[in-house]
KEFI-855827 format. One record per residue: x, y, z of N, C-alpha, C in turn; residue in three letters. Coordinates in steps of 0.02 Angstrom, whole numbers, plus 32768, in hexadecimal, padded with zeros to 4 digits. Layout:
XYZXYZXYZala;...
This chain:
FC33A0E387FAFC42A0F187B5FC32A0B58789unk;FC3FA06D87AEFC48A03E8775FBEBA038877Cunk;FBD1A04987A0FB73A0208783FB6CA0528768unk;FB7BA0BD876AFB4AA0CF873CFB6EA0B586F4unk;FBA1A09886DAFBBEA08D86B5FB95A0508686unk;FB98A03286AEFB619FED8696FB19A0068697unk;FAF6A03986BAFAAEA05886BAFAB2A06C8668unk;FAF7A09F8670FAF1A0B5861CFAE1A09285E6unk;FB18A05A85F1FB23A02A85B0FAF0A00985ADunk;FAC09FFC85F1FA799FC485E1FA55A00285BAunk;FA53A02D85BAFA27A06E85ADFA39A06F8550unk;FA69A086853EFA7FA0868512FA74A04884D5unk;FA94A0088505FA779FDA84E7FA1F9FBC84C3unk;F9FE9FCE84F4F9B59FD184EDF99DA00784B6unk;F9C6A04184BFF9BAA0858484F9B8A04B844Aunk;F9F7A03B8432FA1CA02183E3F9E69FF783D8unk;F9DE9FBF8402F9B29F8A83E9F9609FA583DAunk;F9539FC88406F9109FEA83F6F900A01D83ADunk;F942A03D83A6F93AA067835AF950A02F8326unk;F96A9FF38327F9779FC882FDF94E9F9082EDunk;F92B9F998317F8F19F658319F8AB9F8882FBunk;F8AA9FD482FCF8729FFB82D9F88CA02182ADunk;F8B6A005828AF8C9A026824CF8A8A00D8226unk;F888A04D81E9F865A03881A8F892A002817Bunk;F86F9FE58147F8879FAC811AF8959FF380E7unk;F8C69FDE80C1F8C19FEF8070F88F9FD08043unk;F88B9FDC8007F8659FB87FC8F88F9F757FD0unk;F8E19F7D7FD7F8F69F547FB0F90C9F1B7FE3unk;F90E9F318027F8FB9EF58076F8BC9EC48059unk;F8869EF1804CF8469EC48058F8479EA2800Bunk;F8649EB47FD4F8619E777FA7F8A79E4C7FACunk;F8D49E517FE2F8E89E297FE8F8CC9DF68028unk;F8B79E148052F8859DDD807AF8699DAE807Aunk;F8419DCF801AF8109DA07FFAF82B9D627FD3unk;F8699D827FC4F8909D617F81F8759D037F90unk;F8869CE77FCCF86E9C9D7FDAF83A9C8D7FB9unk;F7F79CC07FB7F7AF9CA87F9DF7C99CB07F50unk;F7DE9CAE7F36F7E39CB07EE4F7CE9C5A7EC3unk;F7F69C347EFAF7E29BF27ED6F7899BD37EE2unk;F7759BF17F19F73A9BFC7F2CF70A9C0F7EF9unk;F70B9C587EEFF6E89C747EBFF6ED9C697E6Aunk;F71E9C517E59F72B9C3B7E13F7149BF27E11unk;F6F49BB97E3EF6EA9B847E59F7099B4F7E41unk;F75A9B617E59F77D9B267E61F7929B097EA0unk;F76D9B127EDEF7529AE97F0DF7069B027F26unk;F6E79ABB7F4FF6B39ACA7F55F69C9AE87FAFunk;F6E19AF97FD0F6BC9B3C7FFFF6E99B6F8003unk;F6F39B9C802DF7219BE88032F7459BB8806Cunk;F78F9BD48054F7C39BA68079F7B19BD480CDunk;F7E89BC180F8F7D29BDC814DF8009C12813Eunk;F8399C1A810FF85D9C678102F82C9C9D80E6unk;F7FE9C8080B3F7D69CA58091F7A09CD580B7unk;F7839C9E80F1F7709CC08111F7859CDF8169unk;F7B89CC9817DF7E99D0E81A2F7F39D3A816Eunk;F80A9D508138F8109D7B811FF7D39DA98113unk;F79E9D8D80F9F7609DB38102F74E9DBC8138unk;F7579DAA8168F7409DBA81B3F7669DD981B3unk;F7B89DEE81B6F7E19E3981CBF7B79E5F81A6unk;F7959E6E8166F78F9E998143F7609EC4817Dunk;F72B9E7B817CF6DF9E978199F6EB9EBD81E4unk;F71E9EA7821EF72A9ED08245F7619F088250unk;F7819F098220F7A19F578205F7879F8E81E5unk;F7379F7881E4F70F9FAF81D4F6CD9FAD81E1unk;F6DA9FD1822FF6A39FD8825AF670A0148234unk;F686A03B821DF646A06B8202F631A05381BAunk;F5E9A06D81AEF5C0A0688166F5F4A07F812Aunk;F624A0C18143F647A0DF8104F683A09F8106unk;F6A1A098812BF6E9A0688109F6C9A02980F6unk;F683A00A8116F6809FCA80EEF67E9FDC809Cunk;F653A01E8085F639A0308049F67EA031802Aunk;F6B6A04D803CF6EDA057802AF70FA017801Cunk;F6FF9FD78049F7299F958045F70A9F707FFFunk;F6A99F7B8003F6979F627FD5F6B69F927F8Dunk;F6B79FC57F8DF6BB9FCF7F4FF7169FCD7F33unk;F73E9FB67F56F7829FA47F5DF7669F587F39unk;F7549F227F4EF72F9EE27F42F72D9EE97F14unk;F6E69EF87EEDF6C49F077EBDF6FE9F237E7Eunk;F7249F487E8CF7439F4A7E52F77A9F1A7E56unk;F7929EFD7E7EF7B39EAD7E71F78B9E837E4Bunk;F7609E6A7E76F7329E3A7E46F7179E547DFCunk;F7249E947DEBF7079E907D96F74C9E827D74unk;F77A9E7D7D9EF7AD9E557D60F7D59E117D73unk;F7979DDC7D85F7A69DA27D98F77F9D657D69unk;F79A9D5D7D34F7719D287CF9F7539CF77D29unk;F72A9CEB7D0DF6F39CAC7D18F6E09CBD7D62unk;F6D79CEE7D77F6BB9CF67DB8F67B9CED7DC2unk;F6609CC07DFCF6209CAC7E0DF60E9CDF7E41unk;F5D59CF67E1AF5BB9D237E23F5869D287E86unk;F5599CD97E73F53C9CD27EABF5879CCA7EE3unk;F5B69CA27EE0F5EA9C9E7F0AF6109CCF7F30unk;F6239CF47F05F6389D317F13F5F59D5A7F30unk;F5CD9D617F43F5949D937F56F58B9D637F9Funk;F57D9D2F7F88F5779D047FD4F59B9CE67FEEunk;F5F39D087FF6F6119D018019F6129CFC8063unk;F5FB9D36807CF6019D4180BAF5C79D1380DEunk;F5859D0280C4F56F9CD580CEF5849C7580D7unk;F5A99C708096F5DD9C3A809AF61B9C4380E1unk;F6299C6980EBF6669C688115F6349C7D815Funk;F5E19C7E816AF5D49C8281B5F5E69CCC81B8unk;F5DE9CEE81B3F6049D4181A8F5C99D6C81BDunk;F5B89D9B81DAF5999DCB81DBF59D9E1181CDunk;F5929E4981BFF5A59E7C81C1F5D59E8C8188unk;F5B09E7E8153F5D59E838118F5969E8880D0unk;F5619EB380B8F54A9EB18086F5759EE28058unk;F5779EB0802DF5A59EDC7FE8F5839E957FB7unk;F5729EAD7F89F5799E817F41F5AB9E8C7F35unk;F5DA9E687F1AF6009E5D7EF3F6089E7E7EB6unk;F5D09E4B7E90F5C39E547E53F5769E507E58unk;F5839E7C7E16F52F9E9D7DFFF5179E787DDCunk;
């Protein structure tokens, strides 16, 4: 009784972490992710802090298909049009700045 007991709970356990670990972001997860790159992109420092980019890296692997990245960028995209003095090249070559792959979105147009 007591191992299938523990068979369960390893079982169970592995379930939770696996649906919690591939759960979609909200709009409002992934601009808080980003929130670090703000001093970045407005250029009041001169690289993307290492939060800025873990946060863009959760984005980029919480959305393994073409539709949720389109969905993350256009979540983005309407953050950044209401961020004064936003640098335009910065914000677009983010993911480049942070070593990032698997992430084309402009930013800004």
């Amino acid at each position: 009784m007591k191992t299938r007991f523990v068979s369960f709970f390893t079982i169970v356990a592995v379930l939770v972490v696996t649906v919690v670990a591939t759960e979609a972001l909200t709009c409002e997860q992934e601009q808080s992710l980003v929130a670090p790159c703000l001093e970045f992109v407005t250029k009041k420092t001169i690289a993307p802090s290492p939060l800025c980019c873990q946060g863009l890296n959760k984005i980029i692997t919480s959305t393994p298909t073409k539709e949720e990245k389109q969905a993350a960028c256009k979540c983005l995209k309407e953050a950044a049009s209401h961020i004064p003095n936003l640098d335009k090249d910065r914000a677009n070559n983010l993911p480049k700045d942070c070593k990032l792959n698997g992430f084309d979105c402009d930013l800004v147009v």
